[in-house]
Every structure is written in C-alpha cells, then in structure tokens.
N, C-alpha and C positions, 0 to 999 in steps of 0.2 A: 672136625677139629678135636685134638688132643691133648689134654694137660701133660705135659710133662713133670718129671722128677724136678726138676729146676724150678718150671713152672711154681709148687706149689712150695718151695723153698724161697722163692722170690716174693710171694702172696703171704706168706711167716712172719718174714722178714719186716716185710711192711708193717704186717700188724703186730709186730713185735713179740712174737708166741718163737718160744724154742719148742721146737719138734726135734725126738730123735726117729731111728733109722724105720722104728715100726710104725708110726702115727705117718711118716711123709709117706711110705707104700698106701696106709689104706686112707688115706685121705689123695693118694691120687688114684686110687681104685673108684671109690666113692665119685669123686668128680667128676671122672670117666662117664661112670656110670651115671649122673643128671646130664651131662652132653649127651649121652648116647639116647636116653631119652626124649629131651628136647629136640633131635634131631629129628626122633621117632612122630614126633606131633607136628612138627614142619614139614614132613612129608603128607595128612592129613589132606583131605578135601573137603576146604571149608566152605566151597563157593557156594553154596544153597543156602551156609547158616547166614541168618539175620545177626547183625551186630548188637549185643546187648551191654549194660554199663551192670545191671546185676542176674545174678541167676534163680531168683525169684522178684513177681512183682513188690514194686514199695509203696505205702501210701504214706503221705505225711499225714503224723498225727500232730502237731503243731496247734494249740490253742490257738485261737484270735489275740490279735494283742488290745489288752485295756489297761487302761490308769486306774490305777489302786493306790493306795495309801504304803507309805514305807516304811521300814522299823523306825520308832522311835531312837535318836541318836545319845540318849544316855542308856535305854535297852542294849541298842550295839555292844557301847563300852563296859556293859555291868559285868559280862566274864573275860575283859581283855586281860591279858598278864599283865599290860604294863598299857597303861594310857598317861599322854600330856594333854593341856589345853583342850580337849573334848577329843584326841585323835588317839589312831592307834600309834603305841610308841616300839617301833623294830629297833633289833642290832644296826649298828651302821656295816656298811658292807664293804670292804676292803675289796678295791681295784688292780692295785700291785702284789 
C-alpha cells in the first residue's frame, strides 16, 4: 500500500498544517518509506516467538499498603496562594 500525493494533502488538511510543494514530496517519500517497512516486518516469521507484553522482565516494586497518619490540614493550607474556610481556593473555570 501506497501514500499518495493527495493522500498526504488530504492527512494536512485534516490536521490543518499547510504544506507547500517541497514538505508534501518528502513527507510522501518518508511515509512511503514507514509502509515499506512495516511491510518489511509483516513478512517476518514470528511463529516460534512467544508473545511478550514487555522486552525485559518487570517486577513490581510496589510497597505494602499501611495506614499512616496524614498531613495536618492547616500544614496543607500554610503555603496555599489563596485558602477559604480551611479549603484550597481555585479560579472558577469558565465552561463557555
């Protein structure tokens, strides 16, 4: 399968990028050239490899979970910019 001129004129367009005459050549050159690779690893004989999720093993290093004590709630607010009533006080955030 081949990118086309149009192709990647049409893929621009979308993303709203103006390309002139020399960026649409070698960005269809370029794309070419990741098809023609990906093609090149679908030909590939994978049928021996074992399926893996990463390419080296993982261990979790994940503490245990335990109950601890939490910051004191006027500690929290001692560097806020801007506190109400014991809370942190944000911009309100416009919808429209």
């Amino acid at each position: 399968m081949a990118i086309s001129r149009e192709d990647v004129i049409y893929v621009a367009g979308l993303a709203r990028l103006e390309l002139n005459e020399q960026e649409i050549q070698e960005y269809t050159v370029q794309l070419n050239s990741i098809l023609d690779y990906a093609a090149m690893l679908e030909r590939l004989d994978t049928e021996d490899v074992v399926p893996t999720a990463h390419a080296v093993p993982l261990h979790n290093v994940l503490r245990e979970d335990e109950v601890k004590g939490s910051i004191k709630h006027e500690k929290a607010l001692r560097n806020a910019p801007d506190a109400e009533e014991g809370f942190f006080r944000v911009p309100r955030i416009s919808l429209t």
